[in-house]
N, C-alpha and C positions, 0 to 999 in steps of 0.2 A: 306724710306717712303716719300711720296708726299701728298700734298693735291690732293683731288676731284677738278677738274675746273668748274667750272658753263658755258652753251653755252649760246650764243648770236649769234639768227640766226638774217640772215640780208635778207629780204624778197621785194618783190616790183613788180611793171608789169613790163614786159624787157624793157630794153633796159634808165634804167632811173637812173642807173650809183652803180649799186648793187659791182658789183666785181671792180669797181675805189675803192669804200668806204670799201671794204675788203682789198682792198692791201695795202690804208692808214693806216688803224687802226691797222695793224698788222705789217707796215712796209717792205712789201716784193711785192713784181712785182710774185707774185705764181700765182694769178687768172687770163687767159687770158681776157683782155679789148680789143673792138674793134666796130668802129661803129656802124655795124649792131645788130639788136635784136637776140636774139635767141641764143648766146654764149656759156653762162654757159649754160650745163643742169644738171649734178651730183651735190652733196654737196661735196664743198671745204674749208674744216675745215683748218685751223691757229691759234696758238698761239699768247695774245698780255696782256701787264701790263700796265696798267696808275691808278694812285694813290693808289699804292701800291698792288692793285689785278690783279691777271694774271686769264683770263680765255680765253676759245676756241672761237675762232669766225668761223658762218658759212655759208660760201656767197651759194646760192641758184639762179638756174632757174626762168626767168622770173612766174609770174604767172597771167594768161590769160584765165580765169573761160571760154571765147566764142569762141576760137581757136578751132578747129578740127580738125589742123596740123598734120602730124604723129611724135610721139615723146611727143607732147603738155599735154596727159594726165600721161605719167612716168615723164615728168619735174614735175606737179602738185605734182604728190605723195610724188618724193622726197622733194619738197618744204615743203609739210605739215608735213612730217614726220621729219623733221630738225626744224619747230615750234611747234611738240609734243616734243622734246628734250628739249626744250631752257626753260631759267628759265627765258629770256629777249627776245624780238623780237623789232627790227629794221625796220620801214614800210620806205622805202624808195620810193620817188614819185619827179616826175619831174617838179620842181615848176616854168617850162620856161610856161609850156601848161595850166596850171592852174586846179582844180578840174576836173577830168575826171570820166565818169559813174565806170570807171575799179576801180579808188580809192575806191569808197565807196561797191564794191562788198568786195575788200581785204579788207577793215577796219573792213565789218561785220563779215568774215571768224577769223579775228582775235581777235574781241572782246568774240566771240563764243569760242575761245580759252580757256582763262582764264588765258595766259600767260600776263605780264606787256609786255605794247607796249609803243615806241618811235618812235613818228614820225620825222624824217628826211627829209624837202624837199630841194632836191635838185639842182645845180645848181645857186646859190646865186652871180654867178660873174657876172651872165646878170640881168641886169635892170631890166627887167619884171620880172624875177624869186621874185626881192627884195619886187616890188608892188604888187605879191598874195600871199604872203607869210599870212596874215590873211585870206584870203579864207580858211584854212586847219583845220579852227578851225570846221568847217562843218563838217566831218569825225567821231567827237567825241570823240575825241585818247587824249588828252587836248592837250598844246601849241604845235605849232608846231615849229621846231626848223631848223633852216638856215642851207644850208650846202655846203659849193664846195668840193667836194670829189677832185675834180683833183685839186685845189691848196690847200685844207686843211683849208677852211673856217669855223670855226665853229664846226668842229669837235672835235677838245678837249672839246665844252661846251655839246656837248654831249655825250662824254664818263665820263664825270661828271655825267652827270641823268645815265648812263648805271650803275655806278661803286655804287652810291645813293640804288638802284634798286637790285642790285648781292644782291642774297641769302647769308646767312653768311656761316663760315666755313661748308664745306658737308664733311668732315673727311678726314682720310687720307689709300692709301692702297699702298701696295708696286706695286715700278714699275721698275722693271728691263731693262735692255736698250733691248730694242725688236731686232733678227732679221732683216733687212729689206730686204723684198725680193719684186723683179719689173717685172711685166709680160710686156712684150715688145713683138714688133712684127710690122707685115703691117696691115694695117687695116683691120679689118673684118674678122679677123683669130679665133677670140671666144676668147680674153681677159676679155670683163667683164662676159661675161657666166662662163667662171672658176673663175673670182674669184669671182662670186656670187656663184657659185656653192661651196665653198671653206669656203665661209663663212656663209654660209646658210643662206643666206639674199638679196635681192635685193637689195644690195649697190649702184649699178652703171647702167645706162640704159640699154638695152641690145637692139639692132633692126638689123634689113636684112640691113639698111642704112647703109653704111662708114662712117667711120671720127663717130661715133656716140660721142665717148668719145672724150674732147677735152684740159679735163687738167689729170694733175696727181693726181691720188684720192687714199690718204693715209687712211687705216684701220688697227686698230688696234687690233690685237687677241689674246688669247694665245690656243697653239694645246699641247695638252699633258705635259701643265706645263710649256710652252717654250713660251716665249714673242714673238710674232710677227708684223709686220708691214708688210702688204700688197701695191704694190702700182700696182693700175691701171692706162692705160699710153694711150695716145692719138697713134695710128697707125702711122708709120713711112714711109715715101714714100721716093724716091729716091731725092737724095740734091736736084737737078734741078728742081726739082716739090716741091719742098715746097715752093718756095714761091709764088708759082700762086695767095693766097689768104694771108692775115697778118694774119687770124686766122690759116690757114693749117702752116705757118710760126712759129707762137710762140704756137702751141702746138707741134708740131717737135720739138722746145728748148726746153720744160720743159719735155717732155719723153725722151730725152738723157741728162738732169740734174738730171733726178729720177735714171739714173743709176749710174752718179756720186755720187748719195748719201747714193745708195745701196747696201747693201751685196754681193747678190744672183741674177741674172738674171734668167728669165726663157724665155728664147725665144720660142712664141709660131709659132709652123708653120700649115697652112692652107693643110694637108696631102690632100685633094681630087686634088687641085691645084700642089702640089709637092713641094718637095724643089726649090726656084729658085734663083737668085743669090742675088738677095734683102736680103732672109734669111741670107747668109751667111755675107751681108755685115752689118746687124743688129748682127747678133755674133759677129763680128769685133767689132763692137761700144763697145759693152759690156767687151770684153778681153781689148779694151782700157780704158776702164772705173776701167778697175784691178776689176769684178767683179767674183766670182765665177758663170759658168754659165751652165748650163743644158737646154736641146731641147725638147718641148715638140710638137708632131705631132697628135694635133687637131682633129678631124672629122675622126675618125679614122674606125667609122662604115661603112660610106659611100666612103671608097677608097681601088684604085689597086696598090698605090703606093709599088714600091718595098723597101722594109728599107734595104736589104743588102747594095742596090747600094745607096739610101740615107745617111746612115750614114760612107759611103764608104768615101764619097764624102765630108763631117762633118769632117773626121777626116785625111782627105787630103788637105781643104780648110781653115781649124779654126785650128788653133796651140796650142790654150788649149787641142784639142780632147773633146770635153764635152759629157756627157753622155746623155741618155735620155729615155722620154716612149713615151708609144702609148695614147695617151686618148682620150673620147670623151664627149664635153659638154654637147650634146645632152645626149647619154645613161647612163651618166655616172660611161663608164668605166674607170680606171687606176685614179679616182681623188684622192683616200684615199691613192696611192703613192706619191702624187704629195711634201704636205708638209714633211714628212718623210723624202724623198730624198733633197728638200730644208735644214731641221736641218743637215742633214748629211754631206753633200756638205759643209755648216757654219762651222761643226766641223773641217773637213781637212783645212778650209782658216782659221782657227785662232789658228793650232796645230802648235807645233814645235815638230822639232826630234831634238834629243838629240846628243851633238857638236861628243861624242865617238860614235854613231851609223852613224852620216852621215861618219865619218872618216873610219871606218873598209867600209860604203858601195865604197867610194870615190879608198878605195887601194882595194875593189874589181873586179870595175869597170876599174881601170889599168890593172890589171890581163883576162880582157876579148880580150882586143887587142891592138894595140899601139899607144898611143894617137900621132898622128902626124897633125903637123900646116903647116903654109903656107913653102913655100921650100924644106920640108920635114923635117924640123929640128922636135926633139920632144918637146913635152909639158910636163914638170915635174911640179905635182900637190901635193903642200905642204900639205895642209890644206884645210878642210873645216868648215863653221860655218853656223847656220843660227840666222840673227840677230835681225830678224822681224818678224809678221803676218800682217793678214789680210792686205793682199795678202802675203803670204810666200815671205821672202827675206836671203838669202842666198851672204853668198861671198867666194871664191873660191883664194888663194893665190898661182900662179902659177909661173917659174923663171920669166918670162917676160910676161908683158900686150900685146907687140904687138905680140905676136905668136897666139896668139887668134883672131880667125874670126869666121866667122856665123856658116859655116859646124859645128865645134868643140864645140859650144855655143850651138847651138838647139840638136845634138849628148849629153850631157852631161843632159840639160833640159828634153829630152822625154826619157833616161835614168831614169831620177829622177822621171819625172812621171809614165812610167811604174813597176818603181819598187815598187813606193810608194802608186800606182795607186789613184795617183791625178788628175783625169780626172778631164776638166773644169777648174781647180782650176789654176787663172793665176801664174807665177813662176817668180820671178825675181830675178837674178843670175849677180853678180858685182865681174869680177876678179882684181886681184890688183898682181901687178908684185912685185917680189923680188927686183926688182932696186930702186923702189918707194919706198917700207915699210922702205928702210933701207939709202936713197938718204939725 
């Protein structure tokens, strides 16, 4: 059992230092920062505790009541819909430019609320921020409160009034440790279409524009009883192109750290476009990442693509072999496979087989042909055991370490896996020679 967390969303017009003061307060570089406006657009929710209470915090898109931008009115929504959430709101404002017409649109929207607001003005290490710091009393939100989100000015005295403010205990309910599963892919392949379609909610933006998504957006579900965490992932472009821009740069980091930290990959692929080697170098990532991973082929209504030669091609190029379906965000078909096959996939990465059934498979796999190594010498195979999950770990006691090379190592692995039929599922496989165990 867990307590309920209380949210605190952190709200403000862009660019006036919203996700510096999330990454403070929660202690983590999660939210991408970068000079230009317009950055954040999704909600990115964090964990943080100061005087004894832990609750969510959740940085939010600029919001810009007179923009017409494309994109401009889904950032608005998800804004407001993360201060219908909150039991606290954070107005942060840029105290270098002094009261701007934009502040008192937001102050009204938020007194309209009925949520308790703190105001934060921002940027306190320049001078002039320090002399209109009583201007903000205008607003009507009461004092306003100093702050340098990038060196930490002032910010403890307001997570005081935050922590003053938190609702009391809101109870407790069990929370199991979720799944995590991460939809990855190139940009524009239909990530957050699935996983809004997925969650039946318009969690994340959705547009015909690339790059829409640009951090990693954790949701939390449960599907049939089974804890999940969703993470939606900023598109993946080839290394030498990420860094054209520092924003296309660190959301390329934090979508191949959301695989570090996940279960389940689901590599989406763009089927009208085809597999192309991008895809495949994005399954790499993921098999590096030790993640169990499955292929899903996108837009499946509108293409000619051939899947024999596609996944011909999947399980000649990607050394998991990972399984996959057909789906499409638009009609959607194949989405009610989608998490099913994720819990299933979870079950094979955190199963063990049993030390007497890999042993009897181990002396039956001798008996198929003869296991021979470099020279031609043979490979006498003692024992096997597996010692670990999530990712299956296995170790293999053979007379000698060096008679093992790669042929005889992926031979032994896609053994295991087709017997086991552990598609996707990464295998790591550690032999230890007779000389050693006994040296």
């Amino acid at each position: 059992m867990s307590a309920v967390k209380p949210r605190v969303a952190i709200v403000g017009y862009p660019n006036v230092g919203k996700s510096t003061l999330f990454n403070r307060i929660t202690g983590t570089r999660d939210a991408v920062v970068a000079p230009q406006p317009g950055v954040t657009r999704d909600r990115k929710e964090g964990e943080a505790e100061w005087g004894g209470r832990t609750f969510v915090v959740v940085d939010t898109g600029g919001i810009d009541l007179l923009n017409e931008e494309p994109l401009v009115d889904d950032v608005r929504r998800q804004a407001q819909q993360a201060i219908d959430e909150a039991a606290v709101t954070i107005f942060v404002v840029d105290g270098r430019i002094g009261v701007a017409p934009q502040d008192h649109e937001i102050a009204s929207l938020l007194r309209r609320s009925g949520v308790p607001v703190l105001l934060a003005v921002n940027k306190q290490d320049a001078r002039v921020a320090q002399e209109s710091l009583h201007e903000y009393w205008e607003l009507g939100l009461g004092e306003p409160l100093g702050v340098s989100a990038e060196h930490g000015l002032g910010v403890g005295d307001l997570l005081d009034e935050v922590v003053k403010v938190l609702p009391e205990d809101m109870g407790e309910i069990e929370t199991p440790t979720p799944i995590r599963v991460a939809l990855v892919g190139r940009p524009n392949v239909g990530k957050s279409s699935l996983l809004n379609l997925l969650l039946g909610d318009e969690r994340t933006i959705v547009s015909a524009l690339p790059g829409t998504t640009r951090d990693a957006i954790d949701t939390d579900l449960i599907f049939d009883e089974t804890a999940m965490t969703l993470i939606d992932t900023a598109g993946l472009r080839r290394p030498g192109k990420r860094t054209a821009t520092d924003v296309e740069y660190y959301s390329s980091l934090r979508a191949l750290r959301a695989l570090e930290r996940c279960d389940i990959a689901l590599v989406v692929i763009d089927a009208e476009e085809g597999l192309v080697d991008l895809d495949l170098q994005i399954a790499w990532e993921a098999q590096r990442a030790k993640c169990a991973t499955a292929i899903l082929f996108n837009k499946w209504d509108i293409t000619t693509l051939d899947l024999d030669m596609a996944t011909a091609r999947l399980k000649t190029k990607v050394q998991t072999k990972p399984r996959w379906l057909t789906v499409s965000a638009l009609s959607g078909r194949g989405i009610d496979r989608i998490l099913p096959l994720a819990r299933e996939l979870y079950g094979q990465y955190s199963d063990r087989i049993p030390t007497a059934e890999l042993n009897r498979w181990l002396e039956g796999l001798k008996s198929r042909r003869p296991l021979v190594a470099k020279g031609g010498k043979s490979i006498k195979t003692f024992y096997m055991v597996q010692y670990g999950s999530q990712p299956p770990r296995f170790k293999v006691m053979v007379n000698a370490r060096a008679l093992v090379n790669k042929p005889f190592a992926y031979y032994l692995e896609n053994r295991l896996r087709e017997d086991y039929e552990l598609w996707g599922i990464p295998l790591v496989i550690d032999f230890e020679g007779k000389e050693e165990r006994y040296s």
